[in-house]
N, C-alpha and C positions, 0 to 999 in steps of 0.2 A: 288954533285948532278949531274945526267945527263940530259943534254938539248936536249931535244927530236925533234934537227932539221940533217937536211941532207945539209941545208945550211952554209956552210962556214963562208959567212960574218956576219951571226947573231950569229952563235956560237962565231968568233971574237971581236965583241960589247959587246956581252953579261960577256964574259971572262975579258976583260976590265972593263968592270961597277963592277962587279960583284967578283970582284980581289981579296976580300978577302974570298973568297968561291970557293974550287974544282969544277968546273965546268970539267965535261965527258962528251966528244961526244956519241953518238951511235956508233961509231968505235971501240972509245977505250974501251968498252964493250961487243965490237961484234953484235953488236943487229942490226938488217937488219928490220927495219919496217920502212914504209907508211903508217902512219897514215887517211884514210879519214875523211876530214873536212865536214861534210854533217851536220852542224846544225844551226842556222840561226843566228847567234852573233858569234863577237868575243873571249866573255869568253867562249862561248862553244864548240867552236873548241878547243882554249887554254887548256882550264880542259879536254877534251876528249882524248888529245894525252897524257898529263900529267897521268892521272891514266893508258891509256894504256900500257906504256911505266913504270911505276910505277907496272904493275899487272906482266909484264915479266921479271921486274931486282928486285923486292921486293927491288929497292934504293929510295931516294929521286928523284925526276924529275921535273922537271921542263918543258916550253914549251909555246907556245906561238902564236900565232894570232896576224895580221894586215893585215890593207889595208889601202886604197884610198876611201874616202866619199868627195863626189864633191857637194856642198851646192843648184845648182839649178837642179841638178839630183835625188833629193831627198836621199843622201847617196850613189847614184850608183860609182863606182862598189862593193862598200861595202865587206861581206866576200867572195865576187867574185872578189876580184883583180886579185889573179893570176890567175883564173881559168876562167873567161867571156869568153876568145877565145879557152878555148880547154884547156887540159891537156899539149897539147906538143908545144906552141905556145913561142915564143920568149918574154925578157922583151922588146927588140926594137918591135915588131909586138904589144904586148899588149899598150907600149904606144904610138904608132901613133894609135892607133884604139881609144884611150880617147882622144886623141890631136884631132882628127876630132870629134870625139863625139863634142866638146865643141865648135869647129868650129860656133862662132855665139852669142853665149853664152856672154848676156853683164856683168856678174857676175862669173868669173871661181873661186872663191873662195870654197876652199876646206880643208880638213883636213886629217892626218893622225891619225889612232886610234890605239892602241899596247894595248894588254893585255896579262899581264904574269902570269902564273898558277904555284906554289910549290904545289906540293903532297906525300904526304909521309905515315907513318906508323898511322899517327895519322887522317889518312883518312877526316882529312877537308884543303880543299885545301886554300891559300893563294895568293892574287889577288895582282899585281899592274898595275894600268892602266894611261896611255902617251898619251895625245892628241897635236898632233902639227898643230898649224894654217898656211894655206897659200896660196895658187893660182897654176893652172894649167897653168903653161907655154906655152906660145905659139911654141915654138917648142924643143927638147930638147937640154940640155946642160950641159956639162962636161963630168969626164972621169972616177969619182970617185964613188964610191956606185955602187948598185945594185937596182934591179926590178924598180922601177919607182924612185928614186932618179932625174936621169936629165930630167923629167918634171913637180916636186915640187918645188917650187919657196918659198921661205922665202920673211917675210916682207921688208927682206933687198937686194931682189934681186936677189940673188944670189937662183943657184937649188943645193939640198941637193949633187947632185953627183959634185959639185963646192966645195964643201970645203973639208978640209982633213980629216982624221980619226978621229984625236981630237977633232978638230971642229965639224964634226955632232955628233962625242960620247956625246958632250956638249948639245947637243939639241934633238935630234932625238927622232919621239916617243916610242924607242924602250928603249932609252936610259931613256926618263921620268920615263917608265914603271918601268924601273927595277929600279932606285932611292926609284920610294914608295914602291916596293917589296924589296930590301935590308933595309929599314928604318923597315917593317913590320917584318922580318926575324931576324933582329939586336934583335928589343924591345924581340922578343920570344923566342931566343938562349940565351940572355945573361940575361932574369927570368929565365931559366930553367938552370944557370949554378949554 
């Protein structure tokens, strides 16, 4: 199936989780799309890049959605993570701009949301969705992960860009996600074999 990201390290999680499944970048297909995200939930970014990317390779794809939902923000920045300060804004500039956002805030407790979208020939798509519990850091930290990783704090301390690959592959909600969508993917390849 091909993963309908330009990103590196979710294509590397997801190839990892996902290990016993061909996973193709956009590259290695050749396919040059940006997808825009303009719909107001997670799964509907996810399913929107998934059939796009699905109507130009007539492959399977796959594709996916997350952010940042900060619990006394009411969800903020929600399917605006990466996007709140602008298209071309850094992941350091987007998280010092949530790091003062919260400045204050006697409850920084927040969550990560993942949802992952299969699409294919049989035109109904297949969801798996990852929620990780945990708190806005007061300033960031580590050297590991990407986009907001060193200002999500786990129960145990420790920010997602603090632990190593395995380690947040074990947790992550990108990593939940794709658990229920490889369990969902398994049940339906191996009735239909």
């Amino acid at each position: 199936m091909i993963f309908a990201t330009n990103n590196q390290g979710k294509l590397k999680e997801i190839r990892e989780i996902l290990s016993n499944y061909e996973i193709l970048s956009l590259a290695d297909v050749s396919v040059s799309v940006d997808v825009l995200e303009d719909q107001d939930s997670f799964l509907g970014n996810a399913t929107k890049k998934a059939k796009e990317v699905y109507s130009i390779t007539k492959q399977a794809s796959l594709a996916d959605d997350s952010g940042l939902c900060i619990d006394s923000l009411d969800g903020w920045p929600g399917v605006m993570t990466h996007r709140f300060l602008g298209e071309n804004a850094t992941d350091e500039e987007r998280n010092l701009a949530i790091i003062e956002k919260c400045q204050g805030l006697s409850n920084r407790s927040a969550k990560v949301v993942c949802q992952l979208v299969y699409y294919d020939s049989l035109e109904k798509p297949i969801t798996g969705t990852g929620i990780l519990e945990g708190r806005i850091a007061s300033f960031p930290r580590g050297e590991l992960g990407f986009g907001f990783d060193s200002i999500f704090e786990l129960p145990n301390g420790k920010t997602l860009a603090e632990l190593t690959f395995d380690e947040k592959n074990q947790c992550s909600a990108r990593s939940l996600a794709a658990k229920d969508l490889k369990q969902k993917l398994d049940t339906i390849f191996l009735m239909t074999v």
